[in-house]
C-alpha atoms as one frame of an Amber mdcrd trajectory, in Angstrom:
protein
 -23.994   1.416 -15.164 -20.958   2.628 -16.660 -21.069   4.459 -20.557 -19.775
   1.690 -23.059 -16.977   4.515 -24.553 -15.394   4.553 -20.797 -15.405   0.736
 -20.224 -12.724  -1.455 -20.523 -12.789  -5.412 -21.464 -12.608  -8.175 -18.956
 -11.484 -11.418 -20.386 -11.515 -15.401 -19.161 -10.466 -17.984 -21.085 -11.490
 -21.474 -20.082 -11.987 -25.001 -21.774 -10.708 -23.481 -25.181 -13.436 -20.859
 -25.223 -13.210 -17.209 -24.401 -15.355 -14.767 -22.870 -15.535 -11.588 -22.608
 -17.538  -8.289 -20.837 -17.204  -4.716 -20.797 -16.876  -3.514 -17.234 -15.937
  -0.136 -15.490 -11.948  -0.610 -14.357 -12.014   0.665 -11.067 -14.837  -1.090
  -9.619 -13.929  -4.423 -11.760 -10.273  -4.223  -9.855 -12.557  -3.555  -6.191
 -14.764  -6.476  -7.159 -11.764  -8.395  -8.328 -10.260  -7.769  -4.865 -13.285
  -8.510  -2.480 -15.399  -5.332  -2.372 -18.897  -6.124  -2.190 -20.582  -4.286
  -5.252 -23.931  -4.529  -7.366 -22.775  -6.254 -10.509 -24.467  -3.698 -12.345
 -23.086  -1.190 -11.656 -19.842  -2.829 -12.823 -20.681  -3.953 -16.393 -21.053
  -1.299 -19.013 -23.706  -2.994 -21.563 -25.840  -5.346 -19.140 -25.060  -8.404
 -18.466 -23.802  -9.675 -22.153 -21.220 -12.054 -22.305 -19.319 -12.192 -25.557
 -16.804 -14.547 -27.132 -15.663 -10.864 -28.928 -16.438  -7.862 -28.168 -14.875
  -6.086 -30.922 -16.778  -8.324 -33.392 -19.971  -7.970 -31.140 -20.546 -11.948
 -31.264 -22.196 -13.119 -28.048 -21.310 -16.550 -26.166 -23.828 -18.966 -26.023
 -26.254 -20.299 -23.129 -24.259 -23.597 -24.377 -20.779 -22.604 -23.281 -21.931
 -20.701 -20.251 -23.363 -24.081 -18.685 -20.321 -25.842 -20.111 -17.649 -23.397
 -18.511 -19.185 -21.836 -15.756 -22.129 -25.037 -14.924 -25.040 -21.996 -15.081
 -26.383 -19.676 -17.234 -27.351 -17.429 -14.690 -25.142 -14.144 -16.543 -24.833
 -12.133 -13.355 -22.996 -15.006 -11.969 -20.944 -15.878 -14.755 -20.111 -11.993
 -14.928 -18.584 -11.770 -11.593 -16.600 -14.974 -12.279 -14.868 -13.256 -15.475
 -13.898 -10.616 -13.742 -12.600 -12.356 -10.482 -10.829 -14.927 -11.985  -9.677
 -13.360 -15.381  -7.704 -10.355 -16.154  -9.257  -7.262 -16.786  -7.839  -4.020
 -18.932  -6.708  -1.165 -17.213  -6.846   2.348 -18.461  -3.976   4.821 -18.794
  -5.554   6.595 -15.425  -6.047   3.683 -13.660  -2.263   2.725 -14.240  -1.039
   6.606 -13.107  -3.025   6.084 -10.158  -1.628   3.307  -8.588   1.776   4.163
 -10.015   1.295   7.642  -8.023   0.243   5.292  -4.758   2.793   2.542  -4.883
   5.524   5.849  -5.093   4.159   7.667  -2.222   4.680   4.375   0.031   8.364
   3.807  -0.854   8.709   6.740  -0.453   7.189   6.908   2.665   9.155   3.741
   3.789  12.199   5.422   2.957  11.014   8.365   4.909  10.117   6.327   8.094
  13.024   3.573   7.991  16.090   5.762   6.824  18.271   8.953   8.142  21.047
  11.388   6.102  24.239   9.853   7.651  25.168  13.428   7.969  23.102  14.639
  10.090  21.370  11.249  11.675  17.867  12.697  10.337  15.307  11.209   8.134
  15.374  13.018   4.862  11.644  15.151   4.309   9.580  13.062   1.884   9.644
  16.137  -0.624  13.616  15.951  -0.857  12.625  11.958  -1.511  10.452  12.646
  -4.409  12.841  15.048  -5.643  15.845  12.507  -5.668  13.314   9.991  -7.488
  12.606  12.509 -10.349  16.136  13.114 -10.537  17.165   9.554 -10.709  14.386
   8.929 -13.027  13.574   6.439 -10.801  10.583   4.079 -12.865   7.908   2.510
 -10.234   6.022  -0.778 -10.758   2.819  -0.500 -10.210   2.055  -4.061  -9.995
   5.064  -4.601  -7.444   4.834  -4.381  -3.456   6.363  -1.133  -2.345   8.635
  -2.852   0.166  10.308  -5.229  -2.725  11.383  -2.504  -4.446  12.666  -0.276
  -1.806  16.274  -1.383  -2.337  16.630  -1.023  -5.634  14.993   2.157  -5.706
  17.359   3.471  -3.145  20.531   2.016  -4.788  19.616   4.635  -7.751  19.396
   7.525  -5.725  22.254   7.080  -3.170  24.734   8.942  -5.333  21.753  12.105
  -5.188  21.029  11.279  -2.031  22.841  10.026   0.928  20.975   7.427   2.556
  21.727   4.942   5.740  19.351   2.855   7.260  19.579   1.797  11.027  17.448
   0.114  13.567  18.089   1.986  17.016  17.199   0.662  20.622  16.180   3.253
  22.864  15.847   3.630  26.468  12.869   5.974  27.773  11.886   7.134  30.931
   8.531   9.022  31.554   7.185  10.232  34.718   4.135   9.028  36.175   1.915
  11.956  34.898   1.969  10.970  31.576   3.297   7.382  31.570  -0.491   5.959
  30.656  -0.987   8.051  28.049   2.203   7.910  26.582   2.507   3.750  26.698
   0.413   3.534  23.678   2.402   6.112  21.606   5.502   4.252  22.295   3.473
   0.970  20.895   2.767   3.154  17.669   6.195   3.353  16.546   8.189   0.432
  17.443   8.584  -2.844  18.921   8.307  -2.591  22.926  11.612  -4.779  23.960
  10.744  -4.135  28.100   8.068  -1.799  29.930   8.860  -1.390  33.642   6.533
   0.311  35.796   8.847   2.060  38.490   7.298   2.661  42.388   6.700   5.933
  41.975   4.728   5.134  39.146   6.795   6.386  35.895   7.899   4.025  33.019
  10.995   3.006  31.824  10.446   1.184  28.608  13.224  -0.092  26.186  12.278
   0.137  22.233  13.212  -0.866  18.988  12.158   1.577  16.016  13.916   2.810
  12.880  15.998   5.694  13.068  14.287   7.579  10.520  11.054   7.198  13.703
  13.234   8.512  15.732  12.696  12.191  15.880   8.611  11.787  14.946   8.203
   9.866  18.106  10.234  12.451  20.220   8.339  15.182  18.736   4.690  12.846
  20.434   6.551  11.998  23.532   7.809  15.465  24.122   4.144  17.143  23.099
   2.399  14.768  25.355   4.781  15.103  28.953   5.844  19.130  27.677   9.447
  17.987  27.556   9.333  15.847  30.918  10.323  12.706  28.930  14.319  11.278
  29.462  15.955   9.155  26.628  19.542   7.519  25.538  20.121   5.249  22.649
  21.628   1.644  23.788  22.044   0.474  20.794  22.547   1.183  16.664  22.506
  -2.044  14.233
């Protein structure tokens, strides 16, 4: 159970009345979100239900079974916190701040190159442009809807151009099976065809910033016996 002076409130209000529980964030946002958790070790004072916490006044057995149709409190505890909203700490916030940053800009990594050189830009020289541009992430907002924004900011810091390439990619027969599911890995797989003499020449569709990662696999895996050409740059 989690010490009262860390919790945090979780709130519902239903029917004109309003309930609330002290819970530990983190595992009230896991519950919240499917994971499969003792309730007590969730709540931070049993299992009281109040109509205000601050004031310490406790719901009644009454308004549980006139909400929630029980007044079995475990239940009605795991229904406040799935369907109402609960408080998040300072930390909490940082935390998935700090994640929702390190997948844009990993996206930006993975799905963009430095026009002026046709390379994808290190993620450190990402960050960098980010703090520069004093770039503010939403925590609450998918990565990949604020990519574009985010990269409208920092294209004056740094230059940024993002390209889906198709490449053609032969592989002899040595390390054609092993190298199949690599190719997989990184893009989409336009055509595979499996030549007589047993190599592969597969057609692909990645981002250009996947470019040079995948060469870097295909290259470890056949020691440099790998052939490729781009076809085409949209």
């Amino acid at each position: 159970m989690t010490r009262v002076d860390e919790a945090v409130t979780a709130k519902l209000s239903k029917h004109g009345l309003n309930f609330e529980i002290l819970v530990d964030c983190e595992k009230a946002i896991e519950l919240k979100h499917g994971a499969n958790l003792d309730i007590n070790d969730v709540v931070a004072s049993g299992l009281d239900i109040f109509k205000d916490v601050k004031k310490g006044e406790h719901a009644s057995d009454a308004d549980l079974i006139k909400v929630f149709n029980t007044s079995n409190k475990a239940e009605v505890v795991s229904k406040i916190i799935k369907e109402g909203e609960v408080q998040l700490t300072k930390e909490y916030r940082d935390k998935l701040r700090e994640e929702k940053k390190l997948k844009i800009i990993n996206l930006i990594h993975r799905n963009a190159i430095n026009p002026a050189n046709n390379l994808p830009h290190p993620a450190a020289r990402i960050e960098a442009a980010l703090e520069e541009a004093k770039v503010k992430i939403d925590e609450f907002k998918k990565a990949e809807d604020q990519v574009k924004e985010i990269v409208d900011k920092i294209r004056t810091i740094l230059p940024i151009k993002f390209e889906i390439r198709e490449l053609e990619i032969r592989i002899p027969a040595k390390f054609a099976g092993k190298s199949f599911s690599t190719l997989k890995q990184y893009g989409t797989l336009l055509k595979d065809v499996w030549q007589n003499d047993g190599s592969l020449l597969a057609l692909i569709e990645l981002p250009a910033g996947l470019q040079t990662e995948l060469f870097d696999r295909l290259n470890s895996l056949t020691h440099g016996e790998v052939e490729s050409k781009i076809i085409k740059i949209k």
